[in-house]
Each structure stands twice: as C-alpha cells, then as structure tokens.
Backbone bond lengths (Angstrom), bond angles and torsions (degrees), N, CA, C in turn:
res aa  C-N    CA-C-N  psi(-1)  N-CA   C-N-CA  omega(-1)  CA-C   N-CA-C  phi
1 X - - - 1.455 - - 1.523 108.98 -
2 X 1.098 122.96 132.60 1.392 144.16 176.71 1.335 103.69 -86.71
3 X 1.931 122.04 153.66 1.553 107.52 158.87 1.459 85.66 -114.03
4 X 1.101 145.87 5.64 1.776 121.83 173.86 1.233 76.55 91.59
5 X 1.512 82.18 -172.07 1.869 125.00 169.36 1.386 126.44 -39.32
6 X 1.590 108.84 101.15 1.476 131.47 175.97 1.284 80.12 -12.26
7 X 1.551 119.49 -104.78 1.138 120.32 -153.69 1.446 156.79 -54.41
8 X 1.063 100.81 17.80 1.442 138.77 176.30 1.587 105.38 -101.20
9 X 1.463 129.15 -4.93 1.181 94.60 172.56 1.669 108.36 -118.25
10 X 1.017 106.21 146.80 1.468 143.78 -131.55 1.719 115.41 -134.61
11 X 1.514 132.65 76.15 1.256 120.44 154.69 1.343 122.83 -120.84
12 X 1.445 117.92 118.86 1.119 145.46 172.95 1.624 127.27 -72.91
13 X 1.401 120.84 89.28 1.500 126.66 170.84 1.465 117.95 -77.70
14 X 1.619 102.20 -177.35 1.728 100.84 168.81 1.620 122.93 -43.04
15 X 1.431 87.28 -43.25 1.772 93.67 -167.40 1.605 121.75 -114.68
16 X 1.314 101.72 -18.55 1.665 113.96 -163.10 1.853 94.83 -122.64
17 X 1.319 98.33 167.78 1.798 138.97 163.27 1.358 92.35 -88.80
18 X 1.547 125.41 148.10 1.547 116.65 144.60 1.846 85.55 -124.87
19 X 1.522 84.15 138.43 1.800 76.41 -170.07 1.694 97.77 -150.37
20 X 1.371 125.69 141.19 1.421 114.73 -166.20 1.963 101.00 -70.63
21 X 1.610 119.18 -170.94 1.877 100.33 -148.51 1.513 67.75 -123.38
22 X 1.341 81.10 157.81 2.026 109.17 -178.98 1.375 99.86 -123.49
23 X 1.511 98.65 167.77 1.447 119.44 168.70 1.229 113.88 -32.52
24 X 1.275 113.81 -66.22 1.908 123.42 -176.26 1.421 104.85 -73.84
25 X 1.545 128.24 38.51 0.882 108.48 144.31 1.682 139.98 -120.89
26 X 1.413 83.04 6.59 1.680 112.54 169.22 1.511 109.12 -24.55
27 X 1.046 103.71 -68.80 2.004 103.70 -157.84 1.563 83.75 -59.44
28 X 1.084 110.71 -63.59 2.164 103.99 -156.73 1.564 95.04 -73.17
29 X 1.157 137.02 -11.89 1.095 104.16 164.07 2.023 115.92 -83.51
30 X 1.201 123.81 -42.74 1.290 140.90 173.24 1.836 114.21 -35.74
31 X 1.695 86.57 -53.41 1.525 89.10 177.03 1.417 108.85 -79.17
32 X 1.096 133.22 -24.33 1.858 129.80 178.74 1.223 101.72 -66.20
33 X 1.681 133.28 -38.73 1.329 131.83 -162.71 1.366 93.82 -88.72
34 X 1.322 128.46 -53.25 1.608 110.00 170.85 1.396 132.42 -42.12
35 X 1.305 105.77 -55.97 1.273 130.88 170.44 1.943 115.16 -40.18
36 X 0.899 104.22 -21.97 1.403 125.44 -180.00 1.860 119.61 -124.96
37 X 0.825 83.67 -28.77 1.676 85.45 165.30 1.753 119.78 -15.10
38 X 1.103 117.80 -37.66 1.368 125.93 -168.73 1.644 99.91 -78.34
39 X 1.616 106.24 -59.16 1.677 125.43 -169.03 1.474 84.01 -46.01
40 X 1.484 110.74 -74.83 1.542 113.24 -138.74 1.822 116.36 -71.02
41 X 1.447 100.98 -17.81 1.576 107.80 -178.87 1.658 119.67 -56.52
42 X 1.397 127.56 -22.94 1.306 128.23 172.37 1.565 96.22 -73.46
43 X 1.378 133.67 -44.40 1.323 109.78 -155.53 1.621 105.79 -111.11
44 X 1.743 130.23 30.93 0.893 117.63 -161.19 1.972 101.25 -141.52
45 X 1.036 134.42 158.75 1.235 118.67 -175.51 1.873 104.36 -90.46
46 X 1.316 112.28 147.04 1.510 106.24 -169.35 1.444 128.87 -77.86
47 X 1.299 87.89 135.70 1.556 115.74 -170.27 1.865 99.27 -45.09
48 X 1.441 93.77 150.33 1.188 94.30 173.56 1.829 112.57 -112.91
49 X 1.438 95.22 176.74 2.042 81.34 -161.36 1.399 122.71 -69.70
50 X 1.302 117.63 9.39 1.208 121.45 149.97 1.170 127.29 -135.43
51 X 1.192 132.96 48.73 1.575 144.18 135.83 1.164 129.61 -26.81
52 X 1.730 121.07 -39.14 1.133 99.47 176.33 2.162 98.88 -99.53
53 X 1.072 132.09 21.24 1.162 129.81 -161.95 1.718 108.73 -80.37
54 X 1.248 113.29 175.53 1.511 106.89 -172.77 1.312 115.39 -59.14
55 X 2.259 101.13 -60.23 0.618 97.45 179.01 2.273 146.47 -66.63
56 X 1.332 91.65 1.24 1.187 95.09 176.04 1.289 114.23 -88.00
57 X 1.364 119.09 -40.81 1.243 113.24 142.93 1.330 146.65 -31.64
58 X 1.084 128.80 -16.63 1.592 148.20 -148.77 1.897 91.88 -120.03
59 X 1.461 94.44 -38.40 2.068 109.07 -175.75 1.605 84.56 -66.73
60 X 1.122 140.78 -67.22 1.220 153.50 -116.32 1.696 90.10 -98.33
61 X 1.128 145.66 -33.07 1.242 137.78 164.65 1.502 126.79 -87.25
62 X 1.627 103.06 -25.58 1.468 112.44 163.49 1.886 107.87 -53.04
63 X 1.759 98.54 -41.04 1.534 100.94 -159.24 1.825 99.08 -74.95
64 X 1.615 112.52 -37.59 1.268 88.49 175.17 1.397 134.12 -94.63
65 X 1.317 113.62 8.40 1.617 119.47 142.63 1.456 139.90 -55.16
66 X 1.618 83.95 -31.37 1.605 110.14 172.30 1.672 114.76 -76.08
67 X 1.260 123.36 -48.46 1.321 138.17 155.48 1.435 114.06 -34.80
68 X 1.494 99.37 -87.32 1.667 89.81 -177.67 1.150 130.20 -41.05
69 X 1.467 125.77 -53.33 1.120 152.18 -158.43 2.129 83.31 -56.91
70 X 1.381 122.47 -62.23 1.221 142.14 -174.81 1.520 118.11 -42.61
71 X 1.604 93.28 -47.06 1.323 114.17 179.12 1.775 100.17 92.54
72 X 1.361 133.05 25.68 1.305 128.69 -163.81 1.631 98.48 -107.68
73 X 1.673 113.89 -25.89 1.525 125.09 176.67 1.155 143.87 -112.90
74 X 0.985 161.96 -140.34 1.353 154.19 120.60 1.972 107.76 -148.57
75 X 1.329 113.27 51.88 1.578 103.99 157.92 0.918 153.70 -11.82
76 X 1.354 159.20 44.03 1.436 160.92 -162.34 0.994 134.89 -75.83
77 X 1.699 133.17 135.03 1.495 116.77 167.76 1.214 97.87 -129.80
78 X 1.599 121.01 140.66 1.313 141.58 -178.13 1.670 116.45 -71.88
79 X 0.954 120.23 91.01 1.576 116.10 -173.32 1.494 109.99 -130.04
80 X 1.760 87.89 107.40 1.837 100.51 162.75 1.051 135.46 -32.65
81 X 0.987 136.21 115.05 1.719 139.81 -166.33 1.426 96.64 -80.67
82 X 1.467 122.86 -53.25 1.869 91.45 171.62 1.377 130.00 -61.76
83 X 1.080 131.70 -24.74 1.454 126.34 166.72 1.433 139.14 -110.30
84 X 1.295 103.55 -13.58 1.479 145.07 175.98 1.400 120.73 55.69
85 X 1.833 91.48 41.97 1.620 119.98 162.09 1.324 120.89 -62.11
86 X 0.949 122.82 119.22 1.880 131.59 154.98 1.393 96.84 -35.85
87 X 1.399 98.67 136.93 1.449 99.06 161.72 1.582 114.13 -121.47
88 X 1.663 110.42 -34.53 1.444 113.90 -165.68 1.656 87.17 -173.14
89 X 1.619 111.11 -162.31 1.130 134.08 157.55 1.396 136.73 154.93
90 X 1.433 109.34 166.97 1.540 100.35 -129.64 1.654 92.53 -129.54
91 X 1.160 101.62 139.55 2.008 93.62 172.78 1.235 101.10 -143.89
92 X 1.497 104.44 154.95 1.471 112.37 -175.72 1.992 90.25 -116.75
93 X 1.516 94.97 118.89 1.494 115.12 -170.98 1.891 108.17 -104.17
94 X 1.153 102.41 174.57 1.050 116.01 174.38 1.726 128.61 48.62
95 X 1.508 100.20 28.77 1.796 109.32 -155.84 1.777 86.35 -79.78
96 X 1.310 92.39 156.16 2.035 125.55 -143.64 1.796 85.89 -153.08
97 X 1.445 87.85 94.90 1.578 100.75 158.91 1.532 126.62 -88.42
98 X 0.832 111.76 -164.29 1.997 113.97 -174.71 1.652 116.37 67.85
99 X 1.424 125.71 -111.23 1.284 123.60 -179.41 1.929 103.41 -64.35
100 X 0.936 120.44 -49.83 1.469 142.60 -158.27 1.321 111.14 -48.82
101 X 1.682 112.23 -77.11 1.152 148.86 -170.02 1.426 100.38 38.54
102 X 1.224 106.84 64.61 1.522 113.62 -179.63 1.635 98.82 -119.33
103 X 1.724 107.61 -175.96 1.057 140.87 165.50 1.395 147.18 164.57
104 X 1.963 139.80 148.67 1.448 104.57 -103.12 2.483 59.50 -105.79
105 X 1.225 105.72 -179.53 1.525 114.19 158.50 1.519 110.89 -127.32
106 X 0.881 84.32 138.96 2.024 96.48 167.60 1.301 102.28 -155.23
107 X 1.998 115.66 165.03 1.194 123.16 -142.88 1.473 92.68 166.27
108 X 1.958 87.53 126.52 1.804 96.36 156.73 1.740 97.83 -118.50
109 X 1.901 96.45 -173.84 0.915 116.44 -167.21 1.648 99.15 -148.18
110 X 1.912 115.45 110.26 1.093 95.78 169.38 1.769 127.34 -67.73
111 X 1.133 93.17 175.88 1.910 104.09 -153.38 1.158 108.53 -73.19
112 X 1.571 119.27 -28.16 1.788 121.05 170.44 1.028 100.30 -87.22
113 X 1.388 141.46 -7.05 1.954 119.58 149.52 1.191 130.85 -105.95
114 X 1.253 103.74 24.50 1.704 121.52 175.73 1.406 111.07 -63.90
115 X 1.573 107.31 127.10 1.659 95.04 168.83 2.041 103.27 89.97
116 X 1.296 80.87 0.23 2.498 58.81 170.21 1.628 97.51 -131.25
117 X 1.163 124.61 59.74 1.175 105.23 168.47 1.368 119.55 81.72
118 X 1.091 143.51 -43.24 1.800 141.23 -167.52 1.926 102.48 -53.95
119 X 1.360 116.60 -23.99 1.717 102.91 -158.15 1.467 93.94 -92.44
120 X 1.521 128.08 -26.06 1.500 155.64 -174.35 1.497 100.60 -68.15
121 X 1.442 114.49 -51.33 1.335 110.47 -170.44 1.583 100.16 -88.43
122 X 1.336 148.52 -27.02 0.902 154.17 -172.73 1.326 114.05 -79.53
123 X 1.250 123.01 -55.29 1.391 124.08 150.19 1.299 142.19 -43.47
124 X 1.099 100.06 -19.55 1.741 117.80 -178.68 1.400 107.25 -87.32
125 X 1.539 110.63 -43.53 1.640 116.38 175.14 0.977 114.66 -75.91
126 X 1.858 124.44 -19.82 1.574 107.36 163.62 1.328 121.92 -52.53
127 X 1.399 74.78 -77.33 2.213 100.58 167.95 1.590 98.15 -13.91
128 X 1.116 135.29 -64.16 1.346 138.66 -170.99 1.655 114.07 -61.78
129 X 1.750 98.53 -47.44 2.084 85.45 -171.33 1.693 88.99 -86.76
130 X 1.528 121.18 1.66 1.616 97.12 178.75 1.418 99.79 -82.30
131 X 1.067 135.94 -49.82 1.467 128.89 177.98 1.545 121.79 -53.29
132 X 1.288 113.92 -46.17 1.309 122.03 -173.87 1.617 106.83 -84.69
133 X 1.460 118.70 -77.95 1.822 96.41 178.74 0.883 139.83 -72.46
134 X 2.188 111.74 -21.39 1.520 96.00 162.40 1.464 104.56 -97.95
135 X 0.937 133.99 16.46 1.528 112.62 164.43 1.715 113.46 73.43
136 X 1.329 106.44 38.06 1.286 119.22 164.58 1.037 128.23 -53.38
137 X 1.714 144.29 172.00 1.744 131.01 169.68 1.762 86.01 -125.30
138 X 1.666 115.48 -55.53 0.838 119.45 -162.15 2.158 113.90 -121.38
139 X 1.499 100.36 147.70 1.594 88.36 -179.24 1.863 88.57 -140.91
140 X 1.136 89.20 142.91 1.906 105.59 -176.13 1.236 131.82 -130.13
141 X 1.349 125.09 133.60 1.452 109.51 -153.99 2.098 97.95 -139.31
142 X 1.388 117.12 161.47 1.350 82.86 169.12 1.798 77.86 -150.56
143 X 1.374 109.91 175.09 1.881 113.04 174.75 1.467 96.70 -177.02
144 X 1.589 113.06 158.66 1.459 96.53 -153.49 1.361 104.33 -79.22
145 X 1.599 107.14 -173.85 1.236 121.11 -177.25 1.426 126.67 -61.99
146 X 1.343 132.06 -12.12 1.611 152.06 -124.96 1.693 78.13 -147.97
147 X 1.400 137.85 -44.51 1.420 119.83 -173.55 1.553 121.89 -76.45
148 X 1.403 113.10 75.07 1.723 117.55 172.50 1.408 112.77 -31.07
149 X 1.390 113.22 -62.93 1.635 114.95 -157.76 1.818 108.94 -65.73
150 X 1.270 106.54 -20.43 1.656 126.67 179.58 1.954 104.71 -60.54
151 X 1.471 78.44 -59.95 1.657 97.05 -176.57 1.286 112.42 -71.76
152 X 1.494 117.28 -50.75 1.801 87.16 160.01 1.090 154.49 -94.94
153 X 1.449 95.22 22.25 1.742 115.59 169.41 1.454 112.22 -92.19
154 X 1.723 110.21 -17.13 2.132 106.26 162.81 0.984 99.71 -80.21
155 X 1.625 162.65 -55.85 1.216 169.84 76.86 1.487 120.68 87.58
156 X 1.732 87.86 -70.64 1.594 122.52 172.37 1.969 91.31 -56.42
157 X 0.995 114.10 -56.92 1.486 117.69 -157.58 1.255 109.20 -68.89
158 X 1.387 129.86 -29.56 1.122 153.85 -156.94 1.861 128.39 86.59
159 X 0.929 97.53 33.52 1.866 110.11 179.61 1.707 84.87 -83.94
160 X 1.462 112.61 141.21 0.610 126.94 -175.59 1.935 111.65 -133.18
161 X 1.894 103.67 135.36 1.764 80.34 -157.40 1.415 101.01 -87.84
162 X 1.273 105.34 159.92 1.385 133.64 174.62 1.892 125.77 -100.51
163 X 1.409 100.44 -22.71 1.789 99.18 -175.13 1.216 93.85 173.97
164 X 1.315 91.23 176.39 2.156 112.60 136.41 1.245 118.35 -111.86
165 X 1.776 105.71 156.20 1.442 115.35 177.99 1.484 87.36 -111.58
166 X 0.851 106.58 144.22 1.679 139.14 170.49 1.340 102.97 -59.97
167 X 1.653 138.72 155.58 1.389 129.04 143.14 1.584 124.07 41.43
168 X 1.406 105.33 11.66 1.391 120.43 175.45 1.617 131.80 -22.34
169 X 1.797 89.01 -76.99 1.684 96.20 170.31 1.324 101.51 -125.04
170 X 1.884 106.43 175.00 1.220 112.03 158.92 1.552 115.06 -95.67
171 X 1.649 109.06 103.34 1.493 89.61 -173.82 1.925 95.40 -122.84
172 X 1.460 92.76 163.82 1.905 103.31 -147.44 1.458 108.35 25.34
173 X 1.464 121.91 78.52 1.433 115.93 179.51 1.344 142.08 39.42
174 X 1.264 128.53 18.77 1.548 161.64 -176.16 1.807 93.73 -111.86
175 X 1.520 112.37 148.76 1.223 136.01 139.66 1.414 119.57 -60.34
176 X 0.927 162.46 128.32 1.675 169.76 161.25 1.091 134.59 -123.47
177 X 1.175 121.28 115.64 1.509 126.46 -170.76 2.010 90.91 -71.33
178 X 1.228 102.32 154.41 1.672 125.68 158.77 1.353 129.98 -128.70
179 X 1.414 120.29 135.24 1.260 94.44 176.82 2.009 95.37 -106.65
180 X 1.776 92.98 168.92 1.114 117.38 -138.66 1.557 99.52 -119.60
181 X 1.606 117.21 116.89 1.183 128.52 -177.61 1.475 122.56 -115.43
182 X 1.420 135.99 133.10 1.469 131.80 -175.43 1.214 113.48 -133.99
183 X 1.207 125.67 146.40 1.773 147.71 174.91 1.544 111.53 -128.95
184 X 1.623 72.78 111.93 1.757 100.80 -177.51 1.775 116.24 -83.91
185 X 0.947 108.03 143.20 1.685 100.51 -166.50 1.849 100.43 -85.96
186 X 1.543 120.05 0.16 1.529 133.51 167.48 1.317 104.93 -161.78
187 X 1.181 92.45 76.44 1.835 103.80 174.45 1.341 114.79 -67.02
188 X 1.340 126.97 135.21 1.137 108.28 177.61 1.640 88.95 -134.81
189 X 1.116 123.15 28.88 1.819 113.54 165.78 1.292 112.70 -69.79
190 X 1.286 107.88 143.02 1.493 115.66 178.97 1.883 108.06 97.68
191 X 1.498 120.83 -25.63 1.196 104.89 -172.01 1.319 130.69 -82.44
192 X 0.791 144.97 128.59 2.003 136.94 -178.31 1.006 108.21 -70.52
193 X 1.823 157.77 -26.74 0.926 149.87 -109.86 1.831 77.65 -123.02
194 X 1.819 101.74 148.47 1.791 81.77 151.38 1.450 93.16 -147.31
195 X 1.819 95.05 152.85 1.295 109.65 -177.35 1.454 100.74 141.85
C-alpha cells in the first residue's frame, strides 16, 4: 500500500497538525533540536557533525517524501495549531506489508514541551490512522530501560511490553539493550477466553 503524496498526509489532534516536515521547516526544526540537545542526547543515538545543517536537513525531507510516497514510512512533525510551533515528531518506520503488516514507531519531544501531553496525544492518533488507514496488525516501539517517561507514554497508549533486545541501539555512542513494546490493532494478550 502506497499513501501518495507526502503532502496530503494529514493527522489532526486536539491541539496539533501531525504533518510530514518541509523545506521551511529547517530553522524551527534546527533550533528545537539545538535547543534541546542536552534533554535528548541520553536517549538518542549521536548526532553527527552536521545534523543540524541545511543540507542534512534537506536529506531528511527528501527521505520522507521518499518514504511515504513508497509506503515504507510514515514521517511526522508535531505542530501546534495555535502558534504553529514544532514541538517534536514521531514516525512510524520500517512498515512490512504481506504476512506482517507491521511497523516499528519512534519519536522525540522538544524539551520546552516535554511532559504536557503533545507525545500522548500524538501517539494515540498514530496508533489510530496506523490501524485504520494503513491497515496495520501490529506497531512496535522499544527505549531504554532507565527511560520512565518513554515507558509510560507506550503504556498510556496501550503498547504493551514484550522483552528486551540485547545491544539494540547505539545510543550516545554506547551499545544498549531496550526493552521492547507493541500495539496490536486486536490484541488479544492477556485473555483466557478462546474464540
């Protein structure tokens, strides 16, 4: 399944746009990731020396134009509808059609909107158009073991954990195990009943 045209896709929460990131969004995105640089470096793998630069930026919207368009991604950037501030954003990567119909989510949150709700509500409306328009079964997420606010914001959503992966990622230049959480679009873990 294809979604078409980057720009056409479109989810609308209480408060925010989730909308894949454009050209013009360089500066507010650049300055949020600077601006946060400190928060996000424990839980993120390290930036390279031009991360926040145009041109990597410029890669990074080509790639999720390229994605959607593919149907391999779903890119997002969180933008407040009253001010039409960036806040964070969240993509559900690596989606595996045929038997699978899965795909994995990850997501930051800049550091002056940490903590009110925006990653909760944003996540919840994925979870929703991944099941419902692309026709997902399964969505998977993992962050390390030591990140509380991570874990109870899959939790909050209903991801439910499954393990740890060993040596997972490289995050701040370290190997790290994660443990590993999933949301089933008809979960039935936990039930006794069958049928």
């Amino acid at each position: 399944m294809r979604f078409g045209r980057a720009k056409r896709v479109r989810i609308e929460t209480e408060r925010m746009t989730l909308r894949p990131p454009q050209h013009g969004d360089l500066t507010a995105w650049a300055a949020l990731r600077d601006q946060s640089r400190e928060f996000l470096k424990s839980w993120e793998p390290t930036w390279a020396h031009d991360h926040l630069s145009r041109k990597n930026f410029a890669n990074r919207v080509y790639w999720a134009n390229r994605s959607i368009t593919q149907g391999t991604a779903l890119p997002l950037f969180l933008i407040r509808r009253d001010d039409e501030a960036l806040l964070g954003a969240l993509t559900v990567d690596n989606i595996r059609r045929g038997p699978a119909q899965a795909g994995t989510t990850g997501y930051w949150i800049g550091a002056p909107h940490a903590r009110a709700g925006y990653m909760r509500e944003a996540l919840a409306a994925v979870v929703h158009y991944a099941f419902t328009d692309l026709d997902l079964s399964r969505l998977e997420a993992g962050c390390l073991p030591e990140n509380a606010p991570s874990r109870g914001l899959l939790e909050k959503v209903g991801f439910k954990y499954e393990g740890v992966a060993q040596s997972y990622l490289q995050i701040d230049g370290r190997w790290r195990n994660h443990v590993l959480y999933a949301n089933l679009r008809a979960d039935r873990r936990g039930r006794t009943e069958i049928g």
